[in-house]
N, C-alpha and C positions, 0 to 999 in steps of 0.2 A: 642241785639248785633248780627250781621254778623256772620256766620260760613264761611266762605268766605276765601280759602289759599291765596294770592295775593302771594304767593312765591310757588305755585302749579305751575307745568310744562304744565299745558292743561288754565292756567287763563290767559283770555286776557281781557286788559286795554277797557275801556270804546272807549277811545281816537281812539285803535287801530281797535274797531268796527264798529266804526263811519268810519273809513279813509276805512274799505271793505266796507262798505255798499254803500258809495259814489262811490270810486273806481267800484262796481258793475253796477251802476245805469249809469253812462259814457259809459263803456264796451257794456250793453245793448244797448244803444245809438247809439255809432259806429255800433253795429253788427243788428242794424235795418235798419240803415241809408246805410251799406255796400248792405245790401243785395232787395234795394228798396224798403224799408218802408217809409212814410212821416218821417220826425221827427218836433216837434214844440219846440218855445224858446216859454216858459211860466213866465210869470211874477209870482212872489211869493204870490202876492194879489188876482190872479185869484183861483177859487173855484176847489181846483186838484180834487174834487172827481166829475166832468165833462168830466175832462181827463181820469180818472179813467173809468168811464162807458164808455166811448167812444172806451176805448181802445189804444187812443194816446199815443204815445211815446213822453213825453215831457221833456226836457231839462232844469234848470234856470240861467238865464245870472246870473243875482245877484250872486248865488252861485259861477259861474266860475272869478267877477271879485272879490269877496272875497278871493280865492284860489290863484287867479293871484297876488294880491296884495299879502297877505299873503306870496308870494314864491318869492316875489321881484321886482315884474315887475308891478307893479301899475303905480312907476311915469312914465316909461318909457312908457306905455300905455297911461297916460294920457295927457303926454307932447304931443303924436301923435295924441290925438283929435282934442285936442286946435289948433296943425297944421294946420287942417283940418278944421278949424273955427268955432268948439265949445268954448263955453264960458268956463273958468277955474272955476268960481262959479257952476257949474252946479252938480250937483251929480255924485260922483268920480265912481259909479259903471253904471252911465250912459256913463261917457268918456271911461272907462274901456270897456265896452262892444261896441260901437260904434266903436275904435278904432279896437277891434276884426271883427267885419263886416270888415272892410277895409282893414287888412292884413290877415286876416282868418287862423292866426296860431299864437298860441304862447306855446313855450317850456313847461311854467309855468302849463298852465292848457288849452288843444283842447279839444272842445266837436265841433261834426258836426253843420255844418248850416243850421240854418233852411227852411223847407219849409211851414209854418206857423205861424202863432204866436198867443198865447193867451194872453191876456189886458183886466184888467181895471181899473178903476182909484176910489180905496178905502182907499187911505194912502198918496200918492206920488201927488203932484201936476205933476211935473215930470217926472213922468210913461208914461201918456199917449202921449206925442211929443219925448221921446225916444225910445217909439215903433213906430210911424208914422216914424221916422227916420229908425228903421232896414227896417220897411217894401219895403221903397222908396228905 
């Protein structure tokens, strides 16, 4: 068993370490991107510890159209793809984050845009025409 107070004044929730660590990883982001660093959208299937040795500052759509969604604004982001003339079959964090290229803000969850992108195609049939898409 745990020795673990979860009614201790210094214990924080799993949940709550996750939401800095994230919260962290954005902030770095913005304050690389603010201060003319590159930053990259990295696909979640590309190998990070590339980014890693390189040094890159990179960012994941995936994660931001999770968050987006999660915070309410998925359909509303999705409905503006489809506008846009993506198909509504396509993968919902593909419309999610394509619809963010095009209005380049949203309340829910901004992360900077990018000035590279890392891809490639080990899970997603999908992946790879939704980054030829940010890149275009």
């Amino acid at each position: 068993m745990s020795n673990i107070d979860m009614n201790a004044p210094d214990y924080i929730t799993a949940k709550k370490r996750l939401q800095k660590i994230a919260a962290d990883a954005y902030q770095r982001a913005w304050d690389a991107k603010n201060s003319g660093e590159k930053i990259g959208w990295c696909a979640s299937n590309f190998p990070q510890e590339i980014a890693e040795t390189l040094g890159l500052c990179v960012v994941y759509p995936e994660n931001q159209a999770a968050a987006i969604a999660a915070k309410g604004a998925g359909l509303k982001m999705c409905e503006h793809a489809e506008s846009m003339g993506y198909s509504n079959d396509i993968c919902a964090y593909a419309r999610i984050s394509l619809s963010y290229m095009d209005i380049k803000q949203c309340e829910e969850m901004d992360m900077p845009q990018p000035d590279f992108l890392l891809c490639c195609n080990n899970i997603c049939n999908c992946m790879i025409k939704w980054y030829e898409n940010i890149a275009y």
